[in-house]
Structures are given as structure tokens and as C-alpha cells.
N, C-alpha and C positions, 0 to 999 in steps of 0.2 A: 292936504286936500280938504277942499270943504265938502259937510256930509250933515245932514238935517239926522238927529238923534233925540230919540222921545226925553221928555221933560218928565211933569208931574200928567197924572192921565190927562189925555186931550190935548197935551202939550205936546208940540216937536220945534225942534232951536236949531237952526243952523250953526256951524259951530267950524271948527277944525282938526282933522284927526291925522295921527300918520299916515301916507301911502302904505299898505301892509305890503309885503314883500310873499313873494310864489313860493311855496312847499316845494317836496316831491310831488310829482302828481298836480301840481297846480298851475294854473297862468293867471294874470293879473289881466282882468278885463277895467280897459277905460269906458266907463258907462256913456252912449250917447242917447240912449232913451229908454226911459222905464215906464208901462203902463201900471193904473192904478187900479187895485183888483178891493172887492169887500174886505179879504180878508185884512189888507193892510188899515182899515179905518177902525176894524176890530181890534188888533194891534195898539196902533195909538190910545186907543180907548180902555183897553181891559188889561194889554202888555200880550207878549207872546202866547201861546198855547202851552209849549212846552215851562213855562213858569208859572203860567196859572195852576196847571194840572201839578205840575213838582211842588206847588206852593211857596215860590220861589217871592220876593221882594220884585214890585216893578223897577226892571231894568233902566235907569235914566241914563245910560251912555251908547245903548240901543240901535241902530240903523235902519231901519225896517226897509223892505220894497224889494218882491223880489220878480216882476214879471220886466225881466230890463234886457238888452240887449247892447253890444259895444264892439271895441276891436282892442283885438289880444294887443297888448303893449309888454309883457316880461313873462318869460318861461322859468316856472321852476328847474330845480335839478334833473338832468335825465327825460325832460317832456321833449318828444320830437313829431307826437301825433299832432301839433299847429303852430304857424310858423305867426313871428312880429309882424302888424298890420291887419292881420286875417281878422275880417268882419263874421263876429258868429251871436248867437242868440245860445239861451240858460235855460237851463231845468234848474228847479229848485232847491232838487234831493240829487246827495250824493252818500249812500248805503254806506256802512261800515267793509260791505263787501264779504264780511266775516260770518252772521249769521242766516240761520237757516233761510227766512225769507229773503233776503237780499243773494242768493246765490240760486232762489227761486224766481229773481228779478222783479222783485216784488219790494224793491228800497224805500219805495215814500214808507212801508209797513217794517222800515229796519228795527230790529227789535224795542222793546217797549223800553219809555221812560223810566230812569234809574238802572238802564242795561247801556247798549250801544248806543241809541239814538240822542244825539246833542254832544256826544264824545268826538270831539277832533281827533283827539290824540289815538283812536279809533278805526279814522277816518269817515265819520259820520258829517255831513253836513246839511244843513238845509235854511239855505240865504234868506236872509228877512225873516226868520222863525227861529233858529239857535245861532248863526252866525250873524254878521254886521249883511246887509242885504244893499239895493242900489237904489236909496234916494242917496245919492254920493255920487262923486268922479270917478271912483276907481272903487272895485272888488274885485277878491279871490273869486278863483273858482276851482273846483278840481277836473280836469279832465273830463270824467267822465258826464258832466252836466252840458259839455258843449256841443251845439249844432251849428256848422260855418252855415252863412245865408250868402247868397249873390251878390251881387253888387245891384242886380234890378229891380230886390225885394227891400223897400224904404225902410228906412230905422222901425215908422211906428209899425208898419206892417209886420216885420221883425219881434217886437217885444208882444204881439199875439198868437205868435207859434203855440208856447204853455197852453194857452187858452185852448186852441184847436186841440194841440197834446189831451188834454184832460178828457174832452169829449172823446178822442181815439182811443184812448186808455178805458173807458165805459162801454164805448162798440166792443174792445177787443176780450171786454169780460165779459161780454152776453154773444160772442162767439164768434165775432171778428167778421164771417160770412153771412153777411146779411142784403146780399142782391136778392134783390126779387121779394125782399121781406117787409112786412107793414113795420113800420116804429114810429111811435110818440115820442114827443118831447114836451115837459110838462114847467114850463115855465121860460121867457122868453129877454130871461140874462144874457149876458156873455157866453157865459158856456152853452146853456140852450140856444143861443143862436148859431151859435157855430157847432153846438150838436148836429141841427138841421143839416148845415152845409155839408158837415161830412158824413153824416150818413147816404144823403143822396147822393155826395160823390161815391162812394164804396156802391152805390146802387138797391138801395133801397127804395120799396116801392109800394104803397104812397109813404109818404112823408107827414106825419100830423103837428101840428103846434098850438101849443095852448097859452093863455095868457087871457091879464086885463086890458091892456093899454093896446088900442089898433093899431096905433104909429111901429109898436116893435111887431106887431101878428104882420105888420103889411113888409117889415124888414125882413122877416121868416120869409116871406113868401119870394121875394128878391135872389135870399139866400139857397132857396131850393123848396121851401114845403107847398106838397100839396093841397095840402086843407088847412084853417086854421081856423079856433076857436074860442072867441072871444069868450070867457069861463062866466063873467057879468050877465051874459047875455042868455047861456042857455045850458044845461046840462054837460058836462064834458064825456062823461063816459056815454049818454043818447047818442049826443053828436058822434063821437068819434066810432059810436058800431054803427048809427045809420048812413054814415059817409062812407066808411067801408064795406058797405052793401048786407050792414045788418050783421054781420062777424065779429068777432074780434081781434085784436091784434097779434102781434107776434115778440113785439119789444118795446118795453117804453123805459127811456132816458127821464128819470125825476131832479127835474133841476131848480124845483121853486123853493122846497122846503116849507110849502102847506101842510100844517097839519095834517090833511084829509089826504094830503097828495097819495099815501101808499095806496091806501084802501079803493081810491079813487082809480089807480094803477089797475093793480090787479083785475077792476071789475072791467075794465077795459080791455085785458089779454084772454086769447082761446086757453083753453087748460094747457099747460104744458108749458105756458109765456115765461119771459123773464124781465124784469124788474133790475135796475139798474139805479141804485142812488147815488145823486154826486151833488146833493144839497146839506145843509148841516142846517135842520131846524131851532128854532132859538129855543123852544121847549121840549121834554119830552112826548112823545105821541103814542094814540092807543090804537094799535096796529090789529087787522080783524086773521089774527092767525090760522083760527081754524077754516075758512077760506082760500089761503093761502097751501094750507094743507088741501085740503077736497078738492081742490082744483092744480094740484101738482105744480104749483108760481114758486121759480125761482127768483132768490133774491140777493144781488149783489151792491156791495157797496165798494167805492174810491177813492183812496185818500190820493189827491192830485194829479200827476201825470208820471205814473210808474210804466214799467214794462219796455222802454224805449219809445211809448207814444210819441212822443214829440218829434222824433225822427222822421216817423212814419208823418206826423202834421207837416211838419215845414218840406216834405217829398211834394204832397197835394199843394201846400200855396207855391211852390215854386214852379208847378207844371198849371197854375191858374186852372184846379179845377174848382176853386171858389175865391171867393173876393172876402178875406179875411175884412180889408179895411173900411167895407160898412160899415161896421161896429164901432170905427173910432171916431168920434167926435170933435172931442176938442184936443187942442195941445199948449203947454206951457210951458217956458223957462226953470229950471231946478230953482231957480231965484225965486220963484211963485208957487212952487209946493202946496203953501198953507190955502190960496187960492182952488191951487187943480183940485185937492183933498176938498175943499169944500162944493165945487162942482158936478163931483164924482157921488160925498155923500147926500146933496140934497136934488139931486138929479136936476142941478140949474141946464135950463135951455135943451133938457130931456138928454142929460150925456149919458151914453153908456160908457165906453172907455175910453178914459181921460188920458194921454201922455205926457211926460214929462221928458223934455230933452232939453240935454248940455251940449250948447255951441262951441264950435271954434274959438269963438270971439272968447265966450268965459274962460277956456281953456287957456289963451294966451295972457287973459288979464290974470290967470290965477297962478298962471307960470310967471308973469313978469314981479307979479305982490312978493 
């Protein structure tokens, strides 16, 4: 199969690798579209996580890409939960299943680096981060990372479930029950954008979004929020208590990774609020604790789309109660990677998520080579 594998940093090569062949517990998804998320450009760039942190040598035989979507093509031994053909969408993370957190369903958190987590033989997995991921034809998967999708939910629309998943996954740590509740959302990414959507789908009410750029504050507002606040222009935590009639809130999603974003949080929730982080700032930051304390603010953080989020996401895009595919912008050829990767990192023609899909047509040329 052909499959784009990181070089020397900033490099990635198309190249050619085995079809790998389904485990226990595994199916062999043929990739028809993978969107392109930060962290894969961070990847290219620095090499995985799990090897920066292990202090491991940049990986150059690599695969990165893991927000992709396809159709099962070979069942491992003993898989009878999905059938040849079956159109389904990925989670990232697949727990070792073994240790405490992952049996808390808490897998993206499966035990720490130099334990289970990156251990196959384990059964730890997590595509585009310790395993070969889908800028490729074909990847593994284990079972438990699959969600079948429709036939009338489009490829790209498909490889943004994850996306939705991660924002369900942050509602569902700040208490899942949030009709009738105020929540923020504090930067107007991917993931904050479709925080928005699905918060006001679960019913939440109002809805805030913050951001620089009006073109994504005016996308927020499409997607569901009630207010939004351009951060350039005026105060964020004025704004969002004099819009809320002088109060403050009840939840806020922090998805920019400002510096200031926590502090800025907090002064925004009534006592008792919760705080939810699902940004990874580039530095560390100096967080006003004793505030945090005086004012009883909980604070949670999410590594991805743990908990079965994504189920619960792709439930909501399949009964349209949001339009996942405003978000996506553009789309390109696997043949064009180096292209979509450039579009995606210098936000040409203002993309937010870029897809990459594999035709029929390559499929046949690269059956007939």
C-alpha cells in the first residue's frame, strides 16, 4: 500500500509499506478520508508525543494521521461485532483494557508512559501517535475504536465525529447535564466550534464563544452560540457577565490555550463553576490558584475523546442536530498531503479542517501497480 511516513523533522515521503494484516480483536480499515487535526503538524514537526516524552529517536518509518474514516475490508480472528464492507469512523485510543483507568473508561489516560500505554502486545493502541495512523490506504484498528456511520453521513463529514467526540468527552466531565446551563467556549478551533454545537444540542443555554477572527465568531454563531466575543475588541470576562445579565456562568470549555485563558475562565464562572481544559498550551502558565480555591472552581482536563464520547457524537450528527461539515473547508487527494498539510498549517484561504481522501480511481491504479 502507499502510506506518507515522516522523514527528517518537517519531512513526510510517500513511500510503500505492507497491507498489515487484523489481530484478535482487530479489522483492517481501508482509509477513504482522513481529516487533518494540529496535532498531526506537531507530529511531523517534533515526532510523536509518546517518543518525545520517552526520549525516544525521531521515528522516520512513522505514519502519522489519526482523525480518518473508511470501510472494514478483513476481520481478525474471532471479530464478529462488524461485518466486510461496513462504512465506520475511528477513535484514536484503544486502552490496554488492563489497567485501573481504562476499566474506569478512562483509555486515552491508559496507564503512564514506560507501563501499558504504546504496548501492543498489551493491547494499547493509539493511531497516529504509537501506532502507523491514516495518511495511508489501509490501517488496523481494534474493535473497540470503531463507530459504523450511514451511508448518508459523507466520508468528510465522517472523519469529524473524533472532533465532536472530544468536545462530548469535556461536556461529559463537567457533568454531561447541562440543559438550561450557561457555557463558554473559549476559543474558536475545531474543537470549539463544535463544542458550541454540541453543547446547545444537549441544551444548554446561552451559549458564549470567544475568539479573534469574526469569520470563525460568525461560524459559532451558525453552529449554535448565542453571544459571541470578539476578545480584540473588548473584555471577555465584561462581556460574557454583562451579556449574561451581569452573572456568571456555569461552564466554560477552554479550547484556545491562551496563556491567560484559565484565569480568564474562572473570573467568568459563579462560585461553584467548572472549567474544563481541552487545549495544550505551547508554554507553561501561571494559574491564579488561590481564586480557584475562594471561589470553589473546578477544574478539569481531556486527553482526546475518552469515555465512549464519540458514540454519543456521531448519535447527534446522524440525527442532524448540528452540521458537523461547516468546519470543513477544503479537501485533497492523499497524492497532495504535503499540499492539504500546508493549508491546514498556514490557514491558506482561512481553512479550518482540511480532508484528505482516497479515490476509487487510486485504489484501482494502486491494485493494478
Amino acid at each position: 500500500m502507499r502510506a506518507w511516513v515522516l522523514g527528517d523533522p518537517d519531512q513526510i515521503v510517500l513511500t510503500e509499506k505492507p497491507v498489515p494484516a487484523p489481530k484478535r480483536a482487530e479489522v483492517l480499515v481501508r482509509i477513504d478520508a482522513v481529516a487533518i487535526c494540529a496535532t498531526d503538524l506537531e507530529i511531523i514537526h517534533r515526532g510523536p508525543p509518546a517518543q518525545i516524552e520517552g526520549g525516544l529517536p525521531f521515528n522516520k518509518n512513522f505514519t502519522p494521521g489519526h482523525e480518518y474514516m473508511g470501510t472494514v475490508v478483513a476481520l481478525g480472528p474471532g471479530v464478529d461485532e462488524y461485518k466486510i464492507g461496513q462504512r465506520v469512523t475511528v477513535e484514536i485510543h484503544a486502552g490496554c483494557g488492563q489497567c485501573k483507568r481504562c476499566r474506569q473508561g478512562m483509555y486515552t489516560s491508559c496507564h503512564n508512559y514506560g507501563l501499558n500505554y504504546g504496548e501492543v502486545d498489551k493491547g494499547h493502541r493509539a493511531n497516529g501517535f504509537t501506532t502507523d495512523g491514516g495518511f495511508a490506504e489501509y490501517a488496523i484498528n481494534n474493535i473497540n475504536t470503531i463507530i459504523p456511520v450511514g451511508d448518508d453521513m459523507s466520508d468528510e463529514e465522517a472523519t469529524l465525529v473524533v472532533t465532536a467526540g472530544t468536545a462530548m468527552y469535556g461536556l461529559t466531565e463537567l457533568g454531561g447535564l447541562v440543559a438550561g446551563e450557561s457555557v463558554a467556549v473559549l476559543g474558536p478551533g475545531p474543537i470549539g466550534l463544535l463544542g458550541v454545537a454540541v453543547a446547545k444540542s444537549l441544551g444548554a443555554n446561552p451559549v458564549f464563544l470567544t475568539g479573534t477572527r469574526d469569520n470563525r465568531l460568525q461560524m459559532g454563531r451558525e453552529l449554535g452560540a448565542d453571544h459571541v466575543v470578539n476578545v480584540k475588541d473588548e473584555d471577555p470576562v465584561e462581556a460574557i457577565r454583562r451579556l449574561n445579565g451581569g452573572k456568571g456562568i456555569d461552564y466554560v470549555i477552554e479550547c484556545s490555550g491562551a496563556p491567560n485563558a484559565i484565569n480568564e475562565a474562572a473570573r467568568m464562572l459563579n462560585r461553584g463553576g467548572r472549567i474544563c481544559l481541552a487545549a495544550f498550551p505551547h508554554e507553561p502558565v501561571e494559574i491564579d490558584v488561590a481564586y480557584l480555591v475562594r471561589n470553589n472552581i473546578y477544574l478539569f482536563g481531556i486527553r482526546g475523546e475518552g469515555k465512549s464520547a464519540t458514540h454519543r457524537a456521531e448519535a447527534f450528527m446522524a440525527q442532524k442536530r448540528f452540521d458537523a461539515t461547516k468546519i470543513h473547508t477544503h479537501t485533497f487527494p492523499l497524492v497532495d498531503l504535503p499540499t492539504a498539510l500546508k493549508y491546514a498549517r498556514e490557514r491558506i484561504e482561512d481553512a479550518i479542517k482540511v480532508v484528505v481522501k482516497v479515490s476509487d480511481t487510486e485504489y484501482a491504479r494502486a491494485a493494478a501497480e
